[in-house]
Legacy VTK file of the C-alpha trace (Angstrom):
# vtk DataFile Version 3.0
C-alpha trace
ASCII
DATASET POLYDATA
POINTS 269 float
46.204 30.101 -12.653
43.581 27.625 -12.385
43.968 24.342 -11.735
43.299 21.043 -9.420
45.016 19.507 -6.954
44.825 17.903 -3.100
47.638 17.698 -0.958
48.156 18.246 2.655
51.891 18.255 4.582
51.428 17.043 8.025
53.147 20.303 9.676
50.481 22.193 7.073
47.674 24.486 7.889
44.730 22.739 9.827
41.816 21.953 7.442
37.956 22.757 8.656
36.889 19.981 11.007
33.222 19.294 8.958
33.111 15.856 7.340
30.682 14.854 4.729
29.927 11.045 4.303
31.936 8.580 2.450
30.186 4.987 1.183
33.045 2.369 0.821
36.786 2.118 0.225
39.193 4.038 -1.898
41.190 1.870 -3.087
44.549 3.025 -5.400
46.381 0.891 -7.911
49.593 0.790 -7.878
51.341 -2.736 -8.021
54.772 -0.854 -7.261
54.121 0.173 -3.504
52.459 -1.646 -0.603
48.235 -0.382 0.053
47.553 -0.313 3.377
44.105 0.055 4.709
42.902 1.956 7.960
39.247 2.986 9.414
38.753 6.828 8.996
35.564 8.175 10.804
34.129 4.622 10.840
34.922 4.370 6.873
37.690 1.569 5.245
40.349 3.531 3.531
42.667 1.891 1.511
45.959 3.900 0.951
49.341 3.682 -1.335
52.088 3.979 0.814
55.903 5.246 -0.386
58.543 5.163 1.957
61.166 8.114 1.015
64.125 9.908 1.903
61.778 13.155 3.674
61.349 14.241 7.048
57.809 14.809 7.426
54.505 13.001 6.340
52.648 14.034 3.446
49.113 13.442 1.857
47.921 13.493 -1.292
44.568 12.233 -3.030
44.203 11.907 -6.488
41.707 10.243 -8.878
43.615 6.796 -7.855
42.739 7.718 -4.109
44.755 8.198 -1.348
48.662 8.552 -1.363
51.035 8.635 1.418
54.621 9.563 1.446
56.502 8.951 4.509
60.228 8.979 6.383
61.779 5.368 5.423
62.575 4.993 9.452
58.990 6.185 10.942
57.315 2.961 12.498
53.774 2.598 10.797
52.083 3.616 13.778
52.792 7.282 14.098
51.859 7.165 10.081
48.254 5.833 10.973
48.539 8.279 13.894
49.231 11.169 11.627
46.284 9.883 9.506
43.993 9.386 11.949
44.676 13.116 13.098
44.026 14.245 9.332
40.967 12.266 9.325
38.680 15.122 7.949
40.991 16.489 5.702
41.218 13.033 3.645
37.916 11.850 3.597
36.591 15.094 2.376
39.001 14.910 -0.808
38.108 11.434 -1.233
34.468 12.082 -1.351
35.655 14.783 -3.579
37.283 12.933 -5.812
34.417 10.200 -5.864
31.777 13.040 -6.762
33.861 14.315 -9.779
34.326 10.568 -11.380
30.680 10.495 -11.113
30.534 13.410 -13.169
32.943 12.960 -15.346
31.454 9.634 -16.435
28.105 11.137 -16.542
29.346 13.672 -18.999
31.713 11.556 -21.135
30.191 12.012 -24.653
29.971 9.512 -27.159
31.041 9.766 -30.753
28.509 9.242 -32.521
25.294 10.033 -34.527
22.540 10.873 -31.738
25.213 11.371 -29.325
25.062 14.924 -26.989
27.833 17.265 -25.528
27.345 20.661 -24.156
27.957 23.713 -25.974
28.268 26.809 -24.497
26.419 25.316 -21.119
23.564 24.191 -23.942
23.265 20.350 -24.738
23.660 19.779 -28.764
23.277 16.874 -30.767
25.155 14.974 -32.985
23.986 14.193 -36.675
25.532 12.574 -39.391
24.751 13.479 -42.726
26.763 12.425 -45.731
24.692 15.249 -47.928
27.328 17.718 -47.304
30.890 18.501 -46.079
32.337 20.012 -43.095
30.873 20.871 -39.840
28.359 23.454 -38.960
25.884 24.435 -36.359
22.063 23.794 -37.695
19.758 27.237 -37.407
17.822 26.135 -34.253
21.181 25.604 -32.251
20.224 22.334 -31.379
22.471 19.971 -34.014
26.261 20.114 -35.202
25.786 18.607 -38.225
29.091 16.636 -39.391
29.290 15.489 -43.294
30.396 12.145 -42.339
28.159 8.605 -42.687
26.630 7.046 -40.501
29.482 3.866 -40.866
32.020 6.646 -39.327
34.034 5.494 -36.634
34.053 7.130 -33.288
37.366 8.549 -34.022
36.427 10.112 -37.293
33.614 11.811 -35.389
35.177 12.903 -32.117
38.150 14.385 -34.658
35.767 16.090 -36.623
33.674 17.718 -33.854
36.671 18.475 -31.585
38.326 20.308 -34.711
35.386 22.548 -34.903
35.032 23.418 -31.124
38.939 24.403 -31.092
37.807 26.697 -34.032
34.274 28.175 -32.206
36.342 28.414 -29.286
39.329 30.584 -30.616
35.975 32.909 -31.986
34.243 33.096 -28.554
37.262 33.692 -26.676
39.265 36.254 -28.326
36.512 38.973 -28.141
36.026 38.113 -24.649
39.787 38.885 -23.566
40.008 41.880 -26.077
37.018 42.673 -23.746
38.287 41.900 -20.015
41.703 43.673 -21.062
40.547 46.920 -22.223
38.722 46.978 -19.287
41.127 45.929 -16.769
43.746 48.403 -18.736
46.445 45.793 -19.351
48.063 43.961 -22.637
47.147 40.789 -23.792
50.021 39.500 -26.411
49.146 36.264 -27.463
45.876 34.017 -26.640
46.631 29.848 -26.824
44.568 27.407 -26.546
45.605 24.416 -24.680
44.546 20.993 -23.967
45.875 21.028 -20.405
44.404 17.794 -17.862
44.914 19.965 -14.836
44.451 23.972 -15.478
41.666 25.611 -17.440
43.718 28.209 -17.597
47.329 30.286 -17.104
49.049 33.638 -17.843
52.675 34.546 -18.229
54.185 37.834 -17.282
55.215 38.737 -21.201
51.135 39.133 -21.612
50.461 35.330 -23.210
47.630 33.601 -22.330
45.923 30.382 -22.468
42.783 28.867 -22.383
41.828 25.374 -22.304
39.382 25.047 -25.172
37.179 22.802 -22.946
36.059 25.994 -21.795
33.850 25.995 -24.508
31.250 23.472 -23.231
30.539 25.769 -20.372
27.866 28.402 -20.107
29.359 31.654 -20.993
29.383 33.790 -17.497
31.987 30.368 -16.745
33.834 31.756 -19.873
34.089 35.331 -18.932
35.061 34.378 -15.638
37.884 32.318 -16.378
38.970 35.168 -19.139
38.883 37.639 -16.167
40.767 35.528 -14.294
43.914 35.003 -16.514
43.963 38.653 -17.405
43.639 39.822 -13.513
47.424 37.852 -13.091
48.360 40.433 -15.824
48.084 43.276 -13.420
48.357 40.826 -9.518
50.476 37.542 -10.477
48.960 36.174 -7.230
45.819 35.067 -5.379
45.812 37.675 -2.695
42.775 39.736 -1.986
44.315 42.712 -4.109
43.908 39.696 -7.150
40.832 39.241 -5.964
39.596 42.847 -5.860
40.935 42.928 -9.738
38.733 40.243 -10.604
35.741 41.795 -8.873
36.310 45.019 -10.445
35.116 43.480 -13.759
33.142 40.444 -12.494
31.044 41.694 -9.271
29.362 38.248 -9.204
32.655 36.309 -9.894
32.270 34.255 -6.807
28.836 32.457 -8.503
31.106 31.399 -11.831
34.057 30.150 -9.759
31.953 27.803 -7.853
29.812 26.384 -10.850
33.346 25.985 -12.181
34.301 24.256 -9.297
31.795 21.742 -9.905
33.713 20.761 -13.295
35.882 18.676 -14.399
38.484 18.476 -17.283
37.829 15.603 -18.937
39.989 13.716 -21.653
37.262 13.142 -24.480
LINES 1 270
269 0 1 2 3 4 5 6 7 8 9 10 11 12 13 14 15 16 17 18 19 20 21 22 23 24 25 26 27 28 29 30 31 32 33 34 35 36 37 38 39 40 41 42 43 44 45 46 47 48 49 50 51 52 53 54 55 56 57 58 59 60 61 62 63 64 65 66 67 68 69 70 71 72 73 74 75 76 77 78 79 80 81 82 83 84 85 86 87 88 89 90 91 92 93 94 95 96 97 98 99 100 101 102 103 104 105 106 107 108 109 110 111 112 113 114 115 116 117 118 119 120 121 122 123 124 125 126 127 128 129 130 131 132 133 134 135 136 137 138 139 140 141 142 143 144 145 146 147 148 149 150 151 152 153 154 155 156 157 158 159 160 161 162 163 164 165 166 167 168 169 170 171 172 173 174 175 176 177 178 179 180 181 182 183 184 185 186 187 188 189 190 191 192 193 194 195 196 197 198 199 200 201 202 203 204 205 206 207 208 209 210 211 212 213 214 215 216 217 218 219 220 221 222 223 224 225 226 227 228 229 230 231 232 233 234 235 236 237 238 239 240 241 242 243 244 245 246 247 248 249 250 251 252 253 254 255 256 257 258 259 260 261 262 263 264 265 266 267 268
């Protein structure tokens, strides 16, 4: 399975003790719960805090920043304690989670004629043309051209185009996983697409898969790699270094696609 997420228990595992730099404060918004604010390696964090009925501390930071969940009786200083302690850990996801709204905005596509996406790790461009109907790739690769006019709204548009990259999709990823399962010798049932905000991808013990048709902005060896991926849990439903060893047995290189895919973001267009 592949998917996103940040979260740290107090009692959990120790995180690396490098810190990169962090400009300004994170600051969550949530008019439910009390922010708090604290100095983390000389940087203002502001942080949601929820008082519960749990026994430990735990962390987590999201898009909305930083989130604390703490015992209802623990004084507030042992929770700035424990987040003083966890310093590293929290400034490092915040910074990550700053780096991948910057990219998210830098990629968020707009819906209309002139406007660019990525196709298959390519950028494309969109045209408009009334002159025919449906949606189709031009011969150089460079234009979808849509048979809408140029009064369509950005709804019409987005609809249009993200109808045909569910389609192109399906086409580009069912050879692939016909591919990666012959040769990792195992059964794949039933491919899915999904529009998931959190996973790119997931596979069930009956053999189903699914891919989140996002996938198909990205530069094919991101594809494969993800295919791989899904199709490795067929044989290891884990992520131990047998899993791993599955993967690699298809995708020597694997280890260059994971971290360009690392560098992603799913994005709600």
């Amino acid at each position: 399975m592949l998917k996103r997420l940040a979260q740290l228990s107090l009692f959990g595992a120790e995180p690396p003790a490098a810190v990169p730099s962090l400009a300004g404060a994170v600051s969550p918004s949530s008019p439910s719960n009390p922010l708090c604010a604290l100095q983390l390696g000389g940087h203002p964090v502001a942080y949601e805090l929820r008082r519960a009925r749990r026994r430990s501390i735990g962390f987590v930071v999201g898009r909305e920043g930083l989130r604390v969940s703490a015992p209802r009786w623990l004084p507030q200083a042992d929770i700035e304690r424990a987040l003083l302690q966890k310093a590293d850990w929290i400034l490092r996801k915040l910074l990550e989670q700053t780096e991948r709204a910057r990219r998210v905005d830098a990629a968020r596509i707009e819906w209309r004629d002139g406007g660019m996406l990525k196709f298959l790790g390519q950028p494309v461009w969109l045209r408009l043309d009334p002159g025919f109907s449906g949606v189709r790739l031009d011969e150089s690769g460079s234009l979808i051209l849509l048979g809408l006019p140029l009064s369509a709204t950005e709804t019409q548009v987005r609809d249009a185009v993200q109808a045909w990259l569910k389609r192109r999709a399906r086409s580009v990823f069912e050879p692939r996983c016909q591919q990666f399962a012959q040769a990792l010798g195992v059964q794949m049932k039933q491919l899915r697409l999904s529009s998931a905000q959190t996973r790119w991808g997931s596979a069930s013990s009956d053999g189903s898969i699914r891919l989140n048709w996002r996938l198909i902005h990205f530069a094919p060896d991101i594809i494969d790699y993800v295919v791989a991926h899904e199709l490795a849990h067929l044989r290891e439903m884990n992520h131990s270094p047998r899993f791993w060893a599955v993967v690699a047995s298809v995708l020597p290189d694997y280890q260059v696609a994971r971290g360009h895919l690392r560098d992603q973001s799913i994005t709600a267009e």
